[in-house]
C-alpha positions, 0 to 999 in steps of 0.5 A: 480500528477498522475491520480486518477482514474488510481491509483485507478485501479492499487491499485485494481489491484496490492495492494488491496489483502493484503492492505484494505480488503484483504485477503492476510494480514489476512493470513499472519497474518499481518496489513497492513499500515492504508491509511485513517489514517493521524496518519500513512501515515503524516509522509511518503514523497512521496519518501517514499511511491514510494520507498515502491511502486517500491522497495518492503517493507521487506519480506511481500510487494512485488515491 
C-alpha cells in the first residue's frame, strides 16, 4: 500500500484537472470514471488501475 497522503498530492497534481471537478473533462466533452462509485471502480484490479495509471488509457488519458 502506498502512502495516501502522497497519492492525494500526486492526484491533485497529475489527475484532478480532468478527473473530480476538473475542467479538462467538461471541455473535452468527456465523463470521466466515477471513483466514489463502487459500481464502476469494483471491477477494476489494482493492475488495471496501475496500467490506466503508468500506461495512459485512449486518446483522452494521458500516462
Amino acid at each position: 500500500m502506498g502512502d495516501p497522503v502522497v497519492g492525494m498530492k500526486l492526484y491533485h497534481t497529475y489527475c484532478q484537472v480532468c478527473d473530480g471537478e476538473g475542467i479538462m473533462a467538461q471541455l473535452m466533452g468527456i465523463t470521466p470514471i466515477d471513483h466514489t462509485n463502487p459500481n464502476e471502480t469494483n471491477p477494476l484490479s489494482n493492475a488495471d488501475i496501475i496500467n490506466s495509471i503508468l500506461k495512459g488509457k485512449g486518446r483522452y488519458m494521458p500516462a
